[in-house]
C-alpha positions as CSV (number, residue, x, y, z in Angstrom):
1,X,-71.8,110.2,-6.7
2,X,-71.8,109.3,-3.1
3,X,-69.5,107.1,-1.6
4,X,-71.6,104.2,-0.7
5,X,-73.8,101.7,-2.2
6,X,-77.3,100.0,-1.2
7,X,-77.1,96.7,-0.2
8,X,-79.7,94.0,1.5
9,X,-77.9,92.5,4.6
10,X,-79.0,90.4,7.5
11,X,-77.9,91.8,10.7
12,X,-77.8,89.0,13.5
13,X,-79.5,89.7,17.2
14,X,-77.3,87.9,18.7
15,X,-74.1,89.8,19.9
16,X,-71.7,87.7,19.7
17,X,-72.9,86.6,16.1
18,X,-73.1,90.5,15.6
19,X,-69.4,91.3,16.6
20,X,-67.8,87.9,14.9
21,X,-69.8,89.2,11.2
22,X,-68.4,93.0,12.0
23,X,-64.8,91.5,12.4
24,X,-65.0,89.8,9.6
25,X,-66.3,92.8,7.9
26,X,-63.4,94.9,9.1
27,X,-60.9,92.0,8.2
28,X,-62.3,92.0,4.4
29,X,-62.1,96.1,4.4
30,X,-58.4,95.8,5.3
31,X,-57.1,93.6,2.9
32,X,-58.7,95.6,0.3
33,X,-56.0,98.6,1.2
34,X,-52.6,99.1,-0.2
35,X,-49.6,98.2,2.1
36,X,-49.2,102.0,2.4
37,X,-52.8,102.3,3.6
38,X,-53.3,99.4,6.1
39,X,-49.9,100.9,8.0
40,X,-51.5,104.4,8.1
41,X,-55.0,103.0,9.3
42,X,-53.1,100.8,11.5
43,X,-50.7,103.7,12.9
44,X,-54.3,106.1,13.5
45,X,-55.8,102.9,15.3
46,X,-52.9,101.9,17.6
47,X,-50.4,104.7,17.4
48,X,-46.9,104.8,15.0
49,X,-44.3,103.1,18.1
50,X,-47.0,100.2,18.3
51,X,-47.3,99.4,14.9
52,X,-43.2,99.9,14.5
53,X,-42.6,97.4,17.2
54,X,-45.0,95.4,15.9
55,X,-43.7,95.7,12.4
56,X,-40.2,95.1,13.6
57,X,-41.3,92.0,15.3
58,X,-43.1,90.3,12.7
59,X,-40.1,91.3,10.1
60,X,-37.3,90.7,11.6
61,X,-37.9,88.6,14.9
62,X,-37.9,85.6,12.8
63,X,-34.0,86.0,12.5
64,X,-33.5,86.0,16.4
């Protein structure tokens, strides 16, 4: 079985309409992953001290 499946899909011609319906592609792709998996992708995207700092912020800056 391969790892993909046909679908029919409008693509816009329009850039700006093309980026925004990628974005939201991505944004639907990442809420599908586990905790574990969105801090690994995120880590591989934007490197482990960003996504720590980042983590560290959101988590615990609200007590500052």
């Amino acid at each position: 079985m391969y790892p993909i499946r046909p679908a029919i899909d409008f693509e816009p011609t329009d850039p700006y309409q093309r980026a925004k319906k990628d974005v939201m592609t991505a944004l639907i792709s990442v809420k599908s992953l586990s905790e574990d998996q969105q801090r690994r992708l995120a880590e591989e995207l934007f490197g482990a001290a960003n996504v720590a700092a980042v983590i560290n912020l959101t988590w615990y800056g609200s007590k500052w």
